[in-house]
C-alpha positions in Angstrom: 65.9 82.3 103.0 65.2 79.2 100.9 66.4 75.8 101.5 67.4 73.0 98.7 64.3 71.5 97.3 63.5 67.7 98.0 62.2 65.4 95.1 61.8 61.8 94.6 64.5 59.5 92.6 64.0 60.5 89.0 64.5 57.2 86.3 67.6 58.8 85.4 68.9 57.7 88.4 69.5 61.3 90.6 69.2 61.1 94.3 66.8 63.8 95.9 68.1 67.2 95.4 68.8 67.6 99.2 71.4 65.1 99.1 73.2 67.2 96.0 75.7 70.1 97.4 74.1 73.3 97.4 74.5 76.3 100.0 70.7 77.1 101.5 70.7 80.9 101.3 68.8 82.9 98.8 69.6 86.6 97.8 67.1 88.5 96.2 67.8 92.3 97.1 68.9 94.8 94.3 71.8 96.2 93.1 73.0 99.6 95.0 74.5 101.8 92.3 77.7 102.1 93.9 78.6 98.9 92.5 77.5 99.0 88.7 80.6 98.4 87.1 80.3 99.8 83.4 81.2 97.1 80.9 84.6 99.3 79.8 85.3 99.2 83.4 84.5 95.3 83.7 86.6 94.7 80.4 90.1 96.4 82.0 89.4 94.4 85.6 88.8 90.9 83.2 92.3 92.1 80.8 94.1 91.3 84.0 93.8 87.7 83.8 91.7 87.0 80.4 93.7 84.9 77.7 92.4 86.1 74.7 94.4 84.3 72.5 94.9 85.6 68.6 91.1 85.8 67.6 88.9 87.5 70.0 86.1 85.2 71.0 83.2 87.6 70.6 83.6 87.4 67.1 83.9 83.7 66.7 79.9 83.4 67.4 76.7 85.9 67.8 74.7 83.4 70.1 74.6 84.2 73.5 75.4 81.8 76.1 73.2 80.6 78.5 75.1 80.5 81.9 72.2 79.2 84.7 73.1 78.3 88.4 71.2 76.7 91.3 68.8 78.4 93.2 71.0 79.1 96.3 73.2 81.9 97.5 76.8 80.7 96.2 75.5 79.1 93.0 73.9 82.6 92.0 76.9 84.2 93.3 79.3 82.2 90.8 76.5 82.1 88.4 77.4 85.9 88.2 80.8 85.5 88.4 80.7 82.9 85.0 78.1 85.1 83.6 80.4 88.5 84.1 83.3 87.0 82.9 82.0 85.7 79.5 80.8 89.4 78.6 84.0 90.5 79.6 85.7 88.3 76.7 82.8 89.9 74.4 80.6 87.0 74.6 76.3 87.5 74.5 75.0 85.6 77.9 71.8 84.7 78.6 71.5 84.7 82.3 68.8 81.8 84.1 70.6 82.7 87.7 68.5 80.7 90.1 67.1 78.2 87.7 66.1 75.7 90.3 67.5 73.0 92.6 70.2 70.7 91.1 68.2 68.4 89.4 66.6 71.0 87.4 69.7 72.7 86.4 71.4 69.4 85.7 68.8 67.9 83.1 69.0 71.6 81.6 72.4 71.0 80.7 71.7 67.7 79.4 69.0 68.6 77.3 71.3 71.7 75.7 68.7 74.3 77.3 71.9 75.5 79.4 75.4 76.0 78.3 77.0 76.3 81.5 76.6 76.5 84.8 78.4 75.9 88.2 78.3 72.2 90.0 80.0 70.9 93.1 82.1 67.7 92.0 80.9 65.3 95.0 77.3 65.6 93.4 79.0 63.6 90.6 78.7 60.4 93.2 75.4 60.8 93.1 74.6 61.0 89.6 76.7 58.1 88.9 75.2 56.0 91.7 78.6 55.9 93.5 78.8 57.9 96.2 80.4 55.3 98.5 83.7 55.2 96.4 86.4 56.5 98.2 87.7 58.1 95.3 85.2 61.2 96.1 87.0 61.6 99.1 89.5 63.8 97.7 89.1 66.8 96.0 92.0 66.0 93.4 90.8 62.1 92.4 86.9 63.3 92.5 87.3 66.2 90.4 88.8 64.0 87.3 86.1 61.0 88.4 83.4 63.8 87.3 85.8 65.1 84.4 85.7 61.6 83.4 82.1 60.5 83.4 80.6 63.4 81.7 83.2 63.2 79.4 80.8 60.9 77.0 78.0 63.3 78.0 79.5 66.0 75.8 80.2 68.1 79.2 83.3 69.1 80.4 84.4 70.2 84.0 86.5 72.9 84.1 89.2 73.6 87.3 87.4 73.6 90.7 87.6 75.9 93.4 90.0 75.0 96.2 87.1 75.1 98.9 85.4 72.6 100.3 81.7 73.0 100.6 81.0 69.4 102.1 78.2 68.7 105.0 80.7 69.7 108.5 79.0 70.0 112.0 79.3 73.5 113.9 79.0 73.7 117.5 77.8 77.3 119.8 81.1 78.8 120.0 81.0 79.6 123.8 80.2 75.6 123.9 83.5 75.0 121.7 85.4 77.4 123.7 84.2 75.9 126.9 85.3 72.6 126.1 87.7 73.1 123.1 86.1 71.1 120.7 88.3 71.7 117.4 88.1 68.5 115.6 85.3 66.0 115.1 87.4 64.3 117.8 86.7 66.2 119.9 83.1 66.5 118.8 83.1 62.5 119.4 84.3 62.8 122.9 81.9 65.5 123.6 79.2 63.5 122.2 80.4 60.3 124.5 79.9 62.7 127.5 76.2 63.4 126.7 77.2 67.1 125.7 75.7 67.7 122.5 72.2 68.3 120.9 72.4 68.2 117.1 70.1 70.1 114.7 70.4 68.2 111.2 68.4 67.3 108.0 66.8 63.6 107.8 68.6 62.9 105.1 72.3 64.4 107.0 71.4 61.7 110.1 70.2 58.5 107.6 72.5 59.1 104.7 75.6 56.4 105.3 77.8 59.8 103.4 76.8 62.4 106.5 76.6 61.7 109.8 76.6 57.6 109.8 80.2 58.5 107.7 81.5 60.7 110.4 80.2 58.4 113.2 82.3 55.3 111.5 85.4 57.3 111.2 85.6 59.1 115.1 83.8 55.6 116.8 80.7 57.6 118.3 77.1 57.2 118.0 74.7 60.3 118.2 71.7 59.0 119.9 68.7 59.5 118.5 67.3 60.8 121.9 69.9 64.0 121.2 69.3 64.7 117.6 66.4 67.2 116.4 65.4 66.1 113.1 64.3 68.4 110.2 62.4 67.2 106.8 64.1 69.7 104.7 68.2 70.6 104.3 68.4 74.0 104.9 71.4 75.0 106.9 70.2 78.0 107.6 67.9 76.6 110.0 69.9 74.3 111.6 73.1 76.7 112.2 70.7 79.3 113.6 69.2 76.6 116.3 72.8 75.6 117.0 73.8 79.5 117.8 70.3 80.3 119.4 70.3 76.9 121.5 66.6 76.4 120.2 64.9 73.4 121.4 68.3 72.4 123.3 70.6 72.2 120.1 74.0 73.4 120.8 75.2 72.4 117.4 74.1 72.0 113.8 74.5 70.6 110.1 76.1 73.5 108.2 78.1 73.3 104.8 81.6 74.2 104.6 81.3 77.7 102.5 78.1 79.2 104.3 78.8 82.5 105.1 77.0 82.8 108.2 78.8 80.8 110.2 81.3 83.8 112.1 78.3 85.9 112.3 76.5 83.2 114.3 79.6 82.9 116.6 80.0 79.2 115.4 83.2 76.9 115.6 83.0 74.6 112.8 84.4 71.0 113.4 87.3 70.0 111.6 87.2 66.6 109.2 91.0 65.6 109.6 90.3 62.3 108.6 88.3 63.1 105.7 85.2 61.4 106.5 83.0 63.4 104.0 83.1 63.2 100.4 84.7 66.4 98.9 82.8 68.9 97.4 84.5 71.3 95.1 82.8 73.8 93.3 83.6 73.8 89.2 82.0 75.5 86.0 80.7 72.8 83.9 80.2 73.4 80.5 79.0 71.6 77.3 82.0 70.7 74.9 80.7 72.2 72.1 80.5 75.8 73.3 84.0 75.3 74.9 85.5 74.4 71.5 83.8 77.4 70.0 85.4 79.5 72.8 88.5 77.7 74.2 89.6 81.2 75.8 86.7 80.4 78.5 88.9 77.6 80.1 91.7 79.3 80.7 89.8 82.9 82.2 87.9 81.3 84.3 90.2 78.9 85.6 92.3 82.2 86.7 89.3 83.1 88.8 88.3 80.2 90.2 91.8 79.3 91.4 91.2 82.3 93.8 88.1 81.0 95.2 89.4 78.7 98.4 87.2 78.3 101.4 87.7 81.6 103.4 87.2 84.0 100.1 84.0 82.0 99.7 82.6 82.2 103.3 83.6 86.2 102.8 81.8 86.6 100.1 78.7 84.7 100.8 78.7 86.7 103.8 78.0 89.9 102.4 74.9 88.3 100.3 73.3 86.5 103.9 74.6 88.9 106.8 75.0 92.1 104.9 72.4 91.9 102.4 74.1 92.7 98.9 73.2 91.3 96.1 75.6 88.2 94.4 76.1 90.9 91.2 76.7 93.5 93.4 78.9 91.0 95.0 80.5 89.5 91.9 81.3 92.7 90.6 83.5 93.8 93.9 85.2 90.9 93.8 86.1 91.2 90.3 87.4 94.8 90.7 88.8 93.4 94.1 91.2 91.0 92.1 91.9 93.7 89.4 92.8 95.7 91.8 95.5 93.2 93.8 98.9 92.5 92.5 
């Protein structure tokens, strides 16, 4: 499993990758045959939502788009999706699946080395500099804050997913149960009675937009006696020393779509109060290719509409506990939705 890559401040302005949403889990198993779609097949599942319009788009150009994602288990996964999709409208892609951590797949973009690729819109507060604007605090006013700033950058954000993959805290479920700890409330109270030991990421317990955010908003303070600290951000680390109780920890950083978290037996602490900036996974896309193929919008918006929280967590799931690949995964889901009303 591989966790998001740290780097220094770039002149452009960028934090360090870790602060930028990603998922930490890396598949790299392959395909089982059962799940090779054949492109006819892939081509009648797509014709249930695909807006074709009155020109096909696979005749409108003979360059193939180049559809890259992050180097983590849900940006390959939708990396697949975007990339399956696109050849279903009779478009060439170039896939660079796992290009790198979100710097690297950002600047690619920029540069025009990438034509689309999959971005989470709270990371927008970070390349702007502003991630202390409340206006990232919900998913609706973030999402056209993004739209909006990369609009002079020749990008364009298409419709987000309706899940949340912000930085949440998960306790050991038998600790949850035991105590029924629901809420980050009630992780405040619990943490007031000297009950937790928390597993997180450096950057989670200094960052004022993860933990200090959730301290300010429930009035507790984790002391640091009771935090384990870790260099890197990978959740897979952390949730596993929550659910193992390694070195104490009975609870950990996770992210809101990591699909490990039922398998580890771990309750995940509600945000009522919204405390974290919102983090809403979107295909972004340079304007020029979208004007080219305006039917992309609109297909992919049909998809990604589908894509809330739970359907995420699912389907990450089968990449990091059952070990498929995100294709093989990508493909079943498309079929899946063919296949529903």
């Amino acid at each position: 499993m591989q966790s998001v890559s740290s780097s220094s401040r770039p002149a452009s302005g960028l934090q360090p990758d870790v602060m930028l949403r990603a998922n930490t889990f890396v598949a790299n198993r392959q395909p089982s045959a059962s799940l090779r779609l054949t492109r006819r097949f892939m081509m009648s599942a797509l014709g249930a939502f695909a807006v074709m319009g009155s020109n096909p788009v696979h005749a409108q150009s003979s360059a193939p788009i180049v559809v890259a994602s992050k180097s983590d288990t849900e940006g390959v996964l939708i990396g697949s999706l975007i990339s399956l999709i696109l050849e279903g409208l009779g478009l060439r892609v170039e896939r660079k699946l796992g290009l790198g951590p979100t710097l690297i797949v950002r600047s690619a973009l920029l540069a025009g080395e990438v034509d689309i690729y999959p971005e989470y819109t709270g990371n927008a507060a970070f390349f702007s500099g502003t991630e202390t604007d409340v206006v990232w605090k919900t998913g609706e006013s973030g999402y056209a804050r993004a739209r909006s700033l990369d609009a002079g950058r020749g990008l364009v954000w298409l419709k987000p997913a309706p899940a949340n993959n912000t930085w949440l805290i998960a306790v050991r479920g038998s600790v949850a149960r035991e105590h029924g700890l629901i809420t980050m409330a009630d992780f405040a109270g619990a943490v007031q009675q000297g009950l937790i030991t928390l597993a997180a990421s450096t950057e989670f317990v200094e960052s004022p937009a993860a933990l200090p955010s959730f301290e300010a908003a429930y009035g507790f303070t984790m002391p640091a006696s009771r935090i384990v600290s870790l260099p890197g951000g990978d959740t897979a680390v952390t949730a596993r020393a929550a659910a193992e109780g390694i070195s104490g920890v009975n609870a950990g950083m996770v992210y809101g779509t990591d699909g490990a978290l039922a398998a580890l037996d771990l309750t995940v602490m509600s945000d009522p109060k919204g405390a974290q900036i919102v983090y809403e996974v979107a295909p972004v896309i340079r304007a020029d290719i979208l004007a080219r193929h305006r039917a992309i919008g609109d297909v992919l918006a049909q998809v990604f509409v589908r894509l809330n929280a739970t359907t995420l967590r699912r389907l990450n799931a089968r990449i990091t506990v059952d070990g498929e690949t995100a294709d093989e995964v990508a493909r079943g889901y498309l079929a899946e939705m063919h296949a529903s009303p």
